[in-house]
KOLPAFI-176051 format. One record per residue (C-alpha): residue number from 1; residue in three letters; chain; x, y, z. Coordinates in steps of 0.1 Angstrom, whole numbers, plus 5000, padded with zeros to 4 digits. Example, Ala and Ser with C-alpha at 12.3 -4.5 7.8 and 13.67 -1.06 7.14 Angstrom:
2
+-----+---------+--------+------+------+------+
: num : residuo : cadena :    u :    v :    w :
+-----+---------+--------+------+------+------+
:   1 :     Ala :      A : 5123 : 4955 : 5078 :
:   2 :     Ser :      A : 5137 : 4989 : 5071 :
+-----+---------+--------+------+------+------+
***
This chain:
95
+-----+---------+--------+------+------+------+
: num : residuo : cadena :    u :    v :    w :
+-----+---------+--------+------+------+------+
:   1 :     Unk :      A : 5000 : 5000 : 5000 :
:   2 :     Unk :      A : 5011 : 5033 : 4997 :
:   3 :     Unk :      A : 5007 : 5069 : 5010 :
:   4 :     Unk :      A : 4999 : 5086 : 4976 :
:   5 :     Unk :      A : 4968 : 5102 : 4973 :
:   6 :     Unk :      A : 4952 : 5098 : 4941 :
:   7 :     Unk :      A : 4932 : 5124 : 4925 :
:   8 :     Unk :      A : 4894 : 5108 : 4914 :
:   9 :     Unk :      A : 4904 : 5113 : 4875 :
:  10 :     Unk :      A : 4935 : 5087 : 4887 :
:  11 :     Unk :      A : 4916 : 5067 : 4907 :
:  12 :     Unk :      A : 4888 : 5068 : 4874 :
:  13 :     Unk :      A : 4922 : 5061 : 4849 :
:  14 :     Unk :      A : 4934 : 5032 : 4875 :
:  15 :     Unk :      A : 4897 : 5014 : 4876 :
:  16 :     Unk :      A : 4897 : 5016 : 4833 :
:  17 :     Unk :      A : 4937 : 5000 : 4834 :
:  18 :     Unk :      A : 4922 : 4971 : 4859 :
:  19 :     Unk :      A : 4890 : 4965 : 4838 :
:  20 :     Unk :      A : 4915 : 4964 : 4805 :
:  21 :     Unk :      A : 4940 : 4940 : 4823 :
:  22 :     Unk :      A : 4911 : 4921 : 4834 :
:  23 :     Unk :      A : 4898 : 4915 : 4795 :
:  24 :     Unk :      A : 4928 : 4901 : 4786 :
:  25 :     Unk :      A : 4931 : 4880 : 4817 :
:  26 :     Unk :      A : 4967 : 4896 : 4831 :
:  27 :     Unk :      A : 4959 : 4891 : 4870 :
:  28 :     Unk :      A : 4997 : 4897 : 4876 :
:  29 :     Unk :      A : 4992 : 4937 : 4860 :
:  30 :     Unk :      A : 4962 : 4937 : 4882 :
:  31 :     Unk :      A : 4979 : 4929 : 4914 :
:  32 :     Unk :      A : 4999 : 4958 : 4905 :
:  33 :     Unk :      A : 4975 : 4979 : 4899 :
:  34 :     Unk :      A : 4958 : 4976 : 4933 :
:  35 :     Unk :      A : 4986 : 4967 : 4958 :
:  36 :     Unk :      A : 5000 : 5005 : 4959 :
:  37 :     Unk :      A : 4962 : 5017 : 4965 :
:  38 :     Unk :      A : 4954 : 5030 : 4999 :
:  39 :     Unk :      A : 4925 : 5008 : 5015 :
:  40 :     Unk :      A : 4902 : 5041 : 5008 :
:  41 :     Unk :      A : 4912 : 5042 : 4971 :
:  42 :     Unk :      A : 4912 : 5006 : 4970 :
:  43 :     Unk :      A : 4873 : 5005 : 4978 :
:  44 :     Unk :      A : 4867 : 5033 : 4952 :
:  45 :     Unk :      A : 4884 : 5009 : 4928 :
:  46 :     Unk :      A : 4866 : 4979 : 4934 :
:  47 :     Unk :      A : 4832 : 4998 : 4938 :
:  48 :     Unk :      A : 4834 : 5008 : 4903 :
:  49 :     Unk :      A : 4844 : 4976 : 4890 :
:  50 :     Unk :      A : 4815 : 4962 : 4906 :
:  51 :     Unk :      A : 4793 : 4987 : 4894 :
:  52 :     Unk :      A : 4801 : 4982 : 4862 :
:  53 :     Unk :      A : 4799 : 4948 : 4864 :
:  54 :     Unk :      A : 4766 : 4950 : 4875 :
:  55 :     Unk :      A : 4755 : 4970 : 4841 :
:  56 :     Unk :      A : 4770 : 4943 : 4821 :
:  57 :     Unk :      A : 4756 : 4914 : 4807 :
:  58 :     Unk :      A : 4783 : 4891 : 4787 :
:  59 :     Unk :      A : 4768 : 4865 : 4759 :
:  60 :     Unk :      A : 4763 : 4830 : 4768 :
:  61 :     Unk :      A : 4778 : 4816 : 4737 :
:  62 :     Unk :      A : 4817 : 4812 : 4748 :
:  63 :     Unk :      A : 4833 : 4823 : 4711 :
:  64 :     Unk :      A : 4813 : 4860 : 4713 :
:  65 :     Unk :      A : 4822 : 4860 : 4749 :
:  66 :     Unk :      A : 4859 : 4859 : 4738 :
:  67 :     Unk :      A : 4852 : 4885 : 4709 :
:  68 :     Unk :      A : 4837 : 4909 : 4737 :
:  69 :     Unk :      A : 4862 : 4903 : 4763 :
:  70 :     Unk :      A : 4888 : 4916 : 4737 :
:  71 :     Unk :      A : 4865 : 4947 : 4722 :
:  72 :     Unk :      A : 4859 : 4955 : 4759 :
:  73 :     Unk :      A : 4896 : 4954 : 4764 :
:  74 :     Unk :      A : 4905 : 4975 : 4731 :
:  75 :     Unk :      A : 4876 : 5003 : 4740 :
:  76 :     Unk :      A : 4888 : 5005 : 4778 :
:  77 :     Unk :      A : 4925 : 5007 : 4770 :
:  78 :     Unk :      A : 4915 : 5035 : 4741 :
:  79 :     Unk :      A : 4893 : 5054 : 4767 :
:  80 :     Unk :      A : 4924 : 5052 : 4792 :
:  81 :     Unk :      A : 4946 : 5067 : 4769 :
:  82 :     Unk :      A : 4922 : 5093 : 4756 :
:  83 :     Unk :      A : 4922 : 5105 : 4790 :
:  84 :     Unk :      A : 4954 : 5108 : 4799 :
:  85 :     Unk :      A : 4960 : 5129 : 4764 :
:  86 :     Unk :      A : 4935 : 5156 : 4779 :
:  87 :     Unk :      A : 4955 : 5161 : 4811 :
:  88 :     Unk :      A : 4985 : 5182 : 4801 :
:  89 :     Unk :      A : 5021 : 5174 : 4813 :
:  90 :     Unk :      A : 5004 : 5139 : 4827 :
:  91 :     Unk :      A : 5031 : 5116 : 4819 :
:  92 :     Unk :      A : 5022 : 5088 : 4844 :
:  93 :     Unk :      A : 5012 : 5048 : 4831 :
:  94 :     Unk :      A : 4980 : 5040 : 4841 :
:  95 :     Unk :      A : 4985 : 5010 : 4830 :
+-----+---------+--------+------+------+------+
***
């Protein structure tokens, strides 16, 4: 864990880089992504991972579940970056 005190666009950024790592199934990037998180920022995450999870319903048949996992992953990872591009002199990985 760690001190740092994340701002909510980071925390927003950090949630987008676990759902991406997730996609692709990369649980090692996702450890990394949440071990450093405060246990405040840490609940933020997962709150909005369940959220979203909540609003998302994932095919039944397992060859368009693969196809979605990976356009999920592409549109997340695209959003991520899109984000960090708006925040000038940002030149921290999200992920």
């Amino acid at each position: 864990m760690s001190d740092e005190i994340l701002t909510p666009d980071e925390l927003h950024d950090r949630t987008l880089a676990i759902l991406a790592a997730a996609a692709e199934g990369r649980a090692d990037d996702i450890n990394e992504l949440l071990v450093t998180l405060p246990w405040h920022d840490l609940v933020t995450v997962v709150f909005g991972i369940a959220q979203l999870g909540a609003r998302i319903f994932a095919p039944s048949v397992p060859a368009m579940f693969e196809q979605t996992q990976t356009q999920a992953a592409d549109r997340l990872r695209a959003l991520l970056l899109e984000r960090q591009a708006e925040r000038p002199g940002d030149t921290r990985d999200g992920g």
